[in-house]
ZANU-658111 format. One record per residue: x, y, z of N, C-alpha, C in turn; residue in one letter; residue number from 1. Coordinates in nm, 4 decimals. Layout:
REM ZANU-658111
{n_c1 = X n_c2 = Y n_c3 = Z ca_c1 = X ca_c2 = Y ca_c3 = Z c_c1 = X c_c2 = Y c_c3 = Z residuo = A num = NUM}
...
This chain:
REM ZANU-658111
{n_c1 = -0.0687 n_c2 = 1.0299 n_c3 = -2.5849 ca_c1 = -0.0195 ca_c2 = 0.9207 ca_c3 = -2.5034 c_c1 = 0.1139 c_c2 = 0.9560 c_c3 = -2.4370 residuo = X num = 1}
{n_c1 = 0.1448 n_c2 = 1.0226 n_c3 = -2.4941 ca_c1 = 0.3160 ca_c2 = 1.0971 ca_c3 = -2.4422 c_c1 = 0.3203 c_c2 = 1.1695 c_c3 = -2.3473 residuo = X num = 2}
{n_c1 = 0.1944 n_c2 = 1.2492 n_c3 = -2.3292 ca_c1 = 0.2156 ca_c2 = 1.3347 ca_c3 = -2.2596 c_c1 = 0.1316 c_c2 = 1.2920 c_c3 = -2.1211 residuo = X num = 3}
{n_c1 = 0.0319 n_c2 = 1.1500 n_c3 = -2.1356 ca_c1 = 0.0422 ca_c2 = 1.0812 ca_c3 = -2.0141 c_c1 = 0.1177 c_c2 = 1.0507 c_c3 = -1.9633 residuo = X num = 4}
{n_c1 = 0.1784 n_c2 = 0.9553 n_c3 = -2.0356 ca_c1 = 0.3298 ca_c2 = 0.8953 ca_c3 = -1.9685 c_c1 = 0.4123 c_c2 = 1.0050 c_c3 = -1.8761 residuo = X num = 5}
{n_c1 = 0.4853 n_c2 = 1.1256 n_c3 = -1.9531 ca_c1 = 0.5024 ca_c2 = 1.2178 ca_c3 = -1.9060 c_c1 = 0.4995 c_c2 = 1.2743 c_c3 = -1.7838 residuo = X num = 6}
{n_c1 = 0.3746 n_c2 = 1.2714 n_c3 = -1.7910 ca_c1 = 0.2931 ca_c2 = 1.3362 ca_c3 = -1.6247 c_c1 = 0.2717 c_c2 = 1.2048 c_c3 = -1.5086 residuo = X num = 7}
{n_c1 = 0.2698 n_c2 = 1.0758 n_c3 = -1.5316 ca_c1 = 0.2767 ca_c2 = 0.9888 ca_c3 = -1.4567 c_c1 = 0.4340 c_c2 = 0.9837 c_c3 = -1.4421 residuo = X num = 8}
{n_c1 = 0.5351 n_c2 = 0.9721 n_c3 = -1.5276 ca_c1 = 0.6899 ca_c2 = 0.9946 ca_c3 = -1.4560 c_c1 = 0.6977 c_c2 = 1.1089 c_c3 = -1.3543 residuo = X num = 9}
{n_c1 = 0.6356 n_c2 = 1.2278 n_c3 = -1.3707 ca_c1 = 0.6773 ca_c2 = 1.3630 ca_c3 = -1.3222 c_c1 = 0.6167 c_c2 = 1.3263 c_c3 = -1.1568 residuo = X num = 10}
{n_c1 = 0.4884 n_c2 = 1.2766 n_c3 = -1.1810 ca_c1 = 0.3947 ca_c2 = 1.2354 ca_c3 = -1.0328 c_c1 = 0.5094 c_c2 = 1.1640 c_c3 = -0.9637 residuo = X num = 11}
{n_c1 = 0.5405 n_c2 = 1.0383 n_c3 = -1.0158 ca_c1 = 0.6393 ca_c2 = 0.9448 ca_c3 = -0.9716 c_c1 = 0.7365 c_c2 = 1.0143 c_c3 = -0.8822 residuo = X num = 12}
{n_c1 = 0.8393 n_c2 = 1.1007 n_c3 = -1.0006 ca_c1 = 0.9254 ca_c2 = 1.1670 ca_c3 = -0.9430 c_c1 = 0.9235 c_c2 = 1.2666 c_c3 = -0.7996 residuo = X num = 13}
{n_c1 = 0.8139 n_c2 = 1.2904 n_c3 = -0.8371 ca_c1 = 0.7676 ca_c2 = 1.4063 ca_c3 = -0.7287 c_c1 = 0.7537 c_c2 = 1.3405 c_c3 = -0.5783 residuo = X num = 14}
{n_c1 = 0.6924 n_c2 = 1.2007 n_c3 = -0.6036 ca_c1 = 0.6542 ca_c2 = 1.1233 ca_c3 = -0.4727 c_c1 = 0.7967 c_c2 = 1.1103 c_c3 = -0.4089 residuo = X num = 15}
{n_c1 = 0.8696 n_c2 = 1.0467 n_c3 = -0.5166 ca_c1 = 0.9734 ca_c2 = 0.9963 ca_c3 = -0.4563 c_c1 = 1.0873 c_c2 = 1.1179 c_c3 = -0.3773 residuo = X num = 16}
{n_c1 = 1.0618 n_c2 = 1.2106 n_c3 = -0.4862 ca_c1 = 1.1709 ca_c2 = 1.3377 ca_c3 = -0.4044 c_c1 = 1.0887 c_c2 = 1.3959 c_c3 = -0.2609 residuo = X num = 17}
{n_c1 = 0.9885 n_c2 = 1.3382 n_c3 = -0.2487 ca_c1 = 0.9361 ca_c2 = 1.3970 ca_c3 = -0.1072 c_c1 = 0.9707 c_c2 = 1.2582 c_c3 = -0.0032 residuo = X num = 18}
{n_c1 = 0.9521 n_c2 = 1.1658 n_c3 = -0.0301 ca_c1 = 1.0380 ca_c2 = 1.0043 ca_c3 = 0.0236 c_c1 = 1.1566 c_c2 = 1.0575 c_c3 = 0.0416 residuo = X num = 19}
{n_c1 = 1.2503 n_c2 = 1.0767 n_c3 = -0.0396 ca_c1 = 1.3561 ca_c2 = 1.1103 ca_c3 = -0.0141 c_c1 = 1.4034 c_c2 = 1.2704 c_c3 = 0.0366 residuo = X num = 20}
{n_c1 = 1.2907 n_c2 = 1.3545 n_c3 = 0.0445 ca_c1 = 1.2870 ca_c2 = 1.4616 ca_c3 = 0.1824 c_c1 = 1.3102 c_c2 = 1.4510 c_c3 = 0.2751 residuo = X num = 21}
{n_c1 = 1.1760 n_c2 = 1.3826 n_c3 = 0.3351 ca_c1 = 1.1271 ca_c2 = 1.3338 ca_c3 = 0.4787 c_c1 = 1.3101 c_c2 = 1.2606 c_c3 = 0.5096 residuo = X num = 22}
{n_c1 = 1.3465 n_c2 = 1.1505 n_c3 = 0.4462 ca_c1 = 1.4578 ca_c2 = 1.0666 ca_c3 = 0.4915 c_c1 = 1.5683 c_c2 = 1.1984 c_c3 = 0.5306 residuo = X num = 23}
{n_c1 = 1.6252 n_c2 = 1.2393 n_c3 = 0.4683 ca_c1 = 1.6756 ca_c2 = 1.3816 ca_c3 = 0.4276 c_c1 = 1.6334 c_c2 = 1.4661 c_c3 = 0.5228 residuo = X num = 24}
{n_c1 = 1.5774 n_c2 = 1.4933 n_c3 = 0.5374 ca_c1 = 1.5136 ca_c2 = 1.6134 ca_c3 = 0.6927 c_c1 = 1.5506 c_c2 = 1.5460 c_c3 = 0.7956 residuo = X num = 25}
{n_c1 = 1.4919 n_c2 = 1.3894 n_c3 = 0.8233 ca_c1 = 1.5308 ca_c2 = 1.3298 ca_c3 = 0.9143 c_c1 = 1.7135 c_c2 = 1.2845 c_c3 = 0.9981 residuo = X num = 26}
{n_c1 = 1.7747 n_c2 = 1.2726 n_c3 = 0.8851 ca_c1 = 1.9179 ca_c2 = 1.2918 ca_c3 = 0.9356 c_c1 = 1.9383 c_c2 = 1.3933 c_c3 = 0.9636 residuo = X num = 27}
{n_c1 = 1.9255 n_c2 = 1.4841 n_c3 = 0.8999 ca_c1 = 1.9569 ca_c2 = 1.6481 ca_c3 = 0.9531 c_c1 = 1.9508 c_c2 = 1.6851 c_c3 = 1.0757 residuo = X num = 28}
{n_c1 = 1.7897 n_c2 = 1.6686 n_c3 = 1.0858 ca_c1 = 1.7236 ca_c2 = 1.7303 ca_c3 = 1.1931 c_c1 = 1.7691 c_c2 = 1.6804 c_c3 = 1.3139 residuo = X num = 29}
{n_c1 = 1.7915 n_c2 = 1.5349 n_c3 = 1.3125 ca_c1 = 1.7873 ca_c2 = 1.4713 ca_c3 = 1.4612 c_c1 = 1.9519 c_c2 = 1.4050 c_c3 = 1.4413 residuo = X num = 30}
{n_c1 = 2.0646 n_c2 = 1.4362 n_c3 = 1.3987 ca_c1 = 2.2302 ca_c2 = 1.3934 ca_c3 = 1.3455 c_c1 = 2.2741 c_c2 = 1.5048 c_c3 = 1.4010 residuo = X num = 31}
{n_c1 = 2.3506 n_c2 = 1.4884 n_c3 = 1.4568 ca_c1 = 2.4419 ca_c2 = 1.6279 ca_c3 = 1.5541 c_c1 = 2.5517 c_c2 = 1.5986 c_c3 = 1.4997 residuo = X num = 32}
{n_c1 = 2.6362 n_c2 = 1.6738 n_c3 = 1.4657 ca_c1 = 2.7557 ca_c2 = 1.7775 ca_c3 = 1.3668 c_c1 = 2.7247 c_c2 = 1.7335 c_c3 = 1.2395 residuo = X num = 33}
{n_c1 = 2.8632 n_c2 = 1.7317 n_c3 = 1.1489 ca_c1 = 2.8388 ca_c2 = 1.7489 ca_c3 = 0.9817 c_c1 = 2.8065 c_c2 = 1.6238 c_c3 = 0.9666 residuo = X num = 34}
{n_c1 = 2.8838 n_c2 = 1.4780 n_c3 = 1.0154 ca_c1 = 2.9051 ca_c2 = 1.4161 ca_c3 = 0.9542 c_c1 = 2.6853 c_c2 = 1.3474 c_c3 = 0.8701 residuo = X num = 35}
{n_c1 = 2.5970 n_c2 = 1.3993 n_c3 = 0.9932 ca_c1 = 2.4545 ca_c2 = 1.3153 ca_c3 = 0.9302 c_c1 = 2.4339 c_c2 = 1.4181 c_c3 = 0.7999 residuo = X num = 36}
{n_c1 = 2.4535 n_c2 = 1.5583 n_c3 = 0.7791 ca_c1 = 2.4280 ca_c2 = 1.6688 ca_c3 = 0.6597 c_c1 = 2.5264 c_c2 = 1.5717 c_c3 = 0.5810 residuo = X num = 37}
{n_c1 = 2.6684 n_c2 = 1.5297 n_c3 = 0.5790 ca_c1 = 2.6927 ca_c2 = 1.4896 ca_c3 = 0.4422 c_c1 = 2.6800 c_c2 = 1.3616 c_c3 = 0.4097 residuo = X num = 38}
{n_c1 = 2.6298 n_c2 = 1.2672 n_c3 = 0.5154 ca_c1 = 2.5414 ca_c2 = 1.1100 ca_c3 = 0.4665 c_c1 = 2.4117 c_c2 = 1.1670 c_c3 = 0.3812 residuo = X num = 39}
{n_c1 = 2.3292 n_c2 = 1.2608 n_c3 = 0.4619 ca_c1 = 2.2360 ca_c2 = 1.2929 ca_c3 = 0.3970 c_c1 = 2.2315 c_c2 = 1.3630 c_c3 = 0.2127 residuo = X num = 40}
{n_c1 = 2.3679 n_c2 = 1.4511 n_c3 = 0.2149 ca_c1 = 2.3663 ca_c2 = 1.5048 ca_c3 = 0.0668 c_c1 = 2.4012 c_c2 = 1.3757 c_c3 = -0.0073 residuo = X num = 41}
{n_c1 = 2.4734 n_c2 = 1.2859 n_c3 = 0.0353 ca_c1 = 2.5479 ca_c2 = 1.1609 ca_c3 = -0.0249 c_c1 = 2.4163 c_c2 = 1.0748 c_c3 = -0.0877 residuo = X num = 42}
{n_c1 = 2.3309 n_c2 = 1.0244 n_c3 = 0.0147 ca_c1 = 2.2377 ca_c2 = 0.9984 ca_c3 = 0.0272 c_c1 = 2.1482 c_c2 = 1.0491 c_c3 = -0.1328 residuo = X num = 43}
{n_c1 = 2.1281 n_c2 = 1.1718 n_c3 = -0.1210 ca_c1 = 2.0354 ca_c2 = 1.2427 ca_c3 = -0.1816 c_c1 = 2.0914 c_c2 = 1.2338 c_c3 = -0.3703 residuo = X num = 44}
{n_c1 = 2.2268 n_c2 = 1.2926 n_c3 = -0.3453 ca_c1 = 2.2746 ca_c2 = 1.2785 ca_c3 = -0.4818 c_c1 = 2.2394 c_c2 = 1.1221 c_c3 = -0.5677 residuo = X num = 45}
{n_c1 = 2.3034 n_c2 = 0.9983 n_c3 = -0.4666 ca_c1 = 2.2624 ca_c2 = 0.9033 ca_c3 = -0.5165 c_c1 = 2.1607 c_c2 = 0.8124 c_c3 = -0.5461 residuo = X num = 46}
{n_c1 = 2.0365 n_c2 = 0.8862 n_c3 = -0.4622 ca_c1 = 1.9316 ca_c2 = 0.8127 ca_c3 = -0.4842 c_c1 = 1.8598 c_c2 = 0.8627 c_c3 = -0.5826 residuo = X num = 47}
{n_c1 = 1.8892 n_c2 = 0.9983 n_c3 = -0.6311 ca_c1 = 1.8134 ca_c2 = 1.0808 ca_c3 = -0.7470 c_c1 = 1.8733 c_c2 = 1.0375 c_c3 = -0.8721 residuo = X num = 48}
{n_c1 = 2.0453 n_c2 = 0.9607 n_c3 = -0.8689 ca_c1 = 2.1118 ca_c2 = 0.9328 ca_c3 = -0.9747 c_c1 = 2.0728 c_c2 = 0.7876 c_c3 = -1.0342 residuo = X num = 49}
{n_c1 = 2.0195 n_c2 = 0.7249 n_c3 = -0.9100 ca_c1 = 1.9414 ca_c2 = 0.5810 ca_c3 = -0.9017 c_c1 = 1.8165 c_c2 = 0.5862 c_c3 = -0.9864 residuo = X num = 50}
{n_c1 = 1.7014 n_c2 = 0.6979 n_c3 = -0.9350 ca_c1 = 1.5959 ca_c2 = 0.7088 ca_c3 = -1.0160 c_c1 = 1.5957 c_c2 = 0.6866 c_c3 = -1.1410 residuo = X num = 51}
{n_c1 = 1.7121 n_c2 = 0.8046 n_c3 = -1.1525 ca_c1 = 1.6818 ca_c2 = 0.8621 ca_c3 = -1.3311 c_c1 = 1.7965 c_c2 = 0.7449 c_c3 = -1.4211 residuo = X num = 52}
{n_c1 = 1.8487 n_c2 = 0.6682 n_c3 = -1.3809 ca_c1 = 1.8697 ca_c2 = 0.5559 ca_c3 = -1.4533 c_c1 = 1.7971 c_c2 = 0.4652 c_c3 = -1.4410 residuo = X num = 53}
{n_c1 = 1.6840 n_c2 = 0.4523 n_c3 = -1.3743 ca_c1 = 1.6028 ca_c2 = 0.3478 ca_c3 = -1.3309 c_c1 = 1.4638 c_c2 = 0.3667 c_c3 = -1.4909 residuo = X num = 54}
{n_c1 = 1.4459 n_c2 = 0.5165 n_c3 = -1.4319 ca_c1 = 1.3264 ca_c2 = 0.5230 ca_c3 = -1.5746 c_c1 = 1.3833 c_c2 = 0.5554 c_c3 = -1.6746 residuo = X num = 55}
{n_c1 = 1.5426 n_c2 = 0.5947 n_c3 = -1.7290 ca_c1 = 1.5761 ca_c2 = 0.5776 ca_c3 = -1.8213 c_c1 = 1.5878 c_c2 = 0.4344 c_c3 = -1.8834 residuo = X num = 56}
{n_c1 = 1.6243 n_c2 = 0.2980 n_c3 = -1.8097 ca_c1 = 1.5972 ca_c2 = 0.2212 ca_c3 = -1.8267 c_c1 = 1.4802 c_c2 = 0.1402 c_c3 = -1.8340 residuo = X num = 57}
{n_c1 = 1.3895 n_c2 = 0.1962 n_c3 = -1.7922 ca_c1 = 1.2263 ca_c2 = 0.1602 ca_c3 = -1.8228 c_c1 = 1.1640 c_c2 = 0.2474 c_c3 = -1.9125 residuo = X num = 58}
{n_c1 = 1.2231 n_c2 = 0.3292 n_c3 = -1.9674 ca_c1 = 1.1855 ca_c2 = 0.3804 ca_c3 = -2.1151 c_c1 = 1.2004 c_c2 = 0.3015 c_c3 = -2.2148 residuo = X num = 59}
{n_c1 = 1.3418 n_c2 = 0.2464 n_c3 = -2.2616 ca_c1 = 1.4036 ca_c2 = 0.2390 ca_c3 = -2.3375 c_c1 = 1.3332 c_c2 = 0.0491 c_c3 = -2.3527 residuo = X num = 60}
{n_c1 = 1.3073 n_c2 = 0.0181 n_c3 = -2.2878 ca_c1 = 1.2170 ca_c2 = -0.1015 ca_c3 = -2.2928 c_c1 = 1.1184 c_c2 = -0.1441 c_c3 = -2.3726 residuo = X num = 61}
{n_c1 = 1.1477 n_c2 = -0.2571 n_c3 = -2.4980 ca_c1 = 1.0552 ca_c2 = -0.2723 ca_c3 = -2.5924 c_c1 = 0.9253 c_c2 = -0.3842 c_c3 = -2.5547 residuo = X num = 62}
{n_c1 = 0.7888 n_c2 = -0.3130 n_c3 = -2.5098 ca_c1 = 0.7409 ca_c2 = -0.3622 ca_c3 = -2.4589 c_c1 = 0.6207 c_c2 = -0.4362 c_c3 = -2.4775 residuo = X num = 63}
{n_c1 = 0.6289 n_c2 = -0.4602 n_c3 = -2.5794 ca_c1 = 0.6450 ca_c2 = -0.5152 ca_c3 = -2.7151 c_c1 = 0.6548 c_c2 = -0.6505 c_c3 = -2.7347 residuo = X num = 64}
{n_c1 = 0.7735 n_c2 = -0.6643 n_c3 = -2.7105 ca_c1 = 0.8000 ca_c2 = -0.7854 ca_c3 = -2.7399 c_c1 = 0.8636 c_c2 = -0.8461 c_c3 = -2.6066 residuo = X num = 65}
{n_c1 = 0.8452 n_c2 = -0.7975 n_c3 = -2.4956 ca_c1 = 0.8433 ca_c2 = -0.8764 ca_c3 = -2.3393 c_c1 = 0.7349 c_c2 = -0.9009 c_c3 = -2.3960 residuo = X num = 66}
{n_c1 = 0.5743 n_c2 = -0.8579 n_c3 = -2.3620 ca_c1 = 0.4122 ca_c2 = -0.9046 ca_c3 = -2.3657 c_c1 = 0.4191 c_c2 = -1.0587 c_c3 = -2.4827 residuo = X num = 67}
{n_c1 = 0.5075 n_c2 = -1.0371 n_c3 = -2.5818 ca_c1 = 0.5416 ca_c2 = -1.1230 ca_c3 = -2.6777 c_c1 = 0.5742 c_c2 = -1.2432 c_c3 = -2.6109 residuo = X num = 68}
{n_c1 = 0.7092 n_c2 = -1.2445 n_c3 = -2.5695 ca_c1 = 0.7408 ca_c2 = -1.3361 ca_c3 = -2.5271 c_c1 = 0.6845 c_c2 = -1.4238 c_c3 = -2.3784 residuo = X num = 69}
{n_c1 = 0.6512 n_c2 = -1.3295 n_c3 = -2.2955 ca_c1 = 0.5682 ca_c2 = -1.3820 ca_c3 = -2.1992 c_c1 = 0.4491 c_c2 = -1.4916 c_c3 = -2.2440 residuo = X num = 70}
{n_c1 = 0.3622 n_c2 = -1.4275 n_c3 = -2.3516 ca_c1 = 0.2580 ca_c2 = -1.4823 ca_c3 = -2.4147 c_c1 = 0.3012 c_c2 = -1.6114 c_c3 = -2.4777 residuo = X num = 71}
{n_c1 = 0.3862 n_c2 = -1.5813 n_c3 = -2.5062 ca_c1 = 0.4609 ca_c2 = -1.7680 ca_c3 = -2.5690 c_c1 = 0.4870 c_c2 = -1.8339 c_c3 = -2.4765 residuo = X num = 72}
{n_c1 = 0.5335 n_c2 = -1.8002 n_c3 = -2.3858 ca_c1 = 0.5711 ca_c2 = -1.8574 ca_c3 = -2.2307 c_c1 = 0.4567 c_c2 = -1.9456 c_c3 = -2.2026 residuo = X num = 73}
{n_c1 = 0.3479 n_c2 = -1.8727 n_c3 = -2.1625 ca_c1 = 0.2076 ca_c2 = -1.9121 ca_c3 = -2.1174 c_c1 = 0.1315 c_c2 = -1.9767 c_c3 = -2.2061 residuo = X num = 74}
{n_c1 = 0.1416 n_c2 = -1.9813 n_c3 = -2.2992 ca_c1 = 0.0851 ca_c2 = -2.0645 ca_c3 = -2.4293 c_c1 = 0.1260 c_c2 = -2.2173 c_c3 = -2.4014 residuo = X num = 75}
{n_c1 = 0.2629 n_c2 = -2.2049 n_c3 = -2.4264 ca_c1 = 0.3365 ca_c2 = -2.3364 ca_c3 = -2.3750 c_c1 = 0.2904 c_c2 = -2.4110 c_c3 = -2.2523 residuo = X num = 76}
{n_c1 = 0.2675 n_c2 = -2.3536 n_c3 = -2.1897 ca_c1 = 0.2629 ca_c2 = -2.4112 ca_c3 = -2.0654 c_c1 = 0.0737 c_c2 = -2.4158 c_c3 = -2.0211 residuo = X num = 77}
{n_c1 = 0.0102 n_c2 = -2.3686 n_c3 = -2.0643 ca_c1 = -0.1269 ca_c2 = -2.4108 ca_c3 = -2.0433 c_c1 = -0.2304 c_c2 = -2.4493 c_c3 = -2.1674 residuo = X num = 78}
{n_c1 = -0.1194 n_c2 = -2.5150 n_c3 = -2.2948 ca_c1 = -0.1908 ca_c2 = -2.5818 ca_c3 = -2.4296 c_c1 = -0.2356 c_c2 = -2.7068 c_c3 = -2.3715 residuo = X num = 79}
{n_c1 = -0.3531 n_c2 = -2.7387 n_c3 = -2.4119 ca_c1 = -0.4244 ca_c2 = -2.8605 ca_c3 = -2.3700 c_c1 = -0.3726 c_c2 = -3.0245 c_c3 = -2.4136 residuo = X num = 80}
């Protein structure tokens, strides 16, 4: 099961660092002098620093006991 998870983060990651290519190529390519290359590295550093606190924080998620509590939620609210 780990090593699904695993490989569905890595897919994830992969999509997104090509999302954030294309964006990334695109300032470059068509930004005349430095200033679009260092929006773009700016850019790049922080959106990769965004990710990986994003699924570090969706790891660490007991999920568990959200499904738990949701389920009490909905109980409540559609008991006859």
């Amino acid at each position: 099961m780990q090593s699904i998870i695993l490989i569905l983060i890595l897919i994830i990651f992969a999509l997104y660092l090509w999302y954030v290519f294309s964006i990334i190529y695109h300032l470059i390519r068509f930004g005349i002098g430095v200033k679009p290359k260092f929006l773009a590295l700016i850019f790049f550093i922080g959106s990769v620093f965004l990710f990986l606190l994003a699924v570090s924080a969706y790891s660490q998620i007991n999920w568990g006991e959200v499904l738990r509590v949701i389920s009490d939620k909905i109980k409540v609210y559609f008991q006859p």
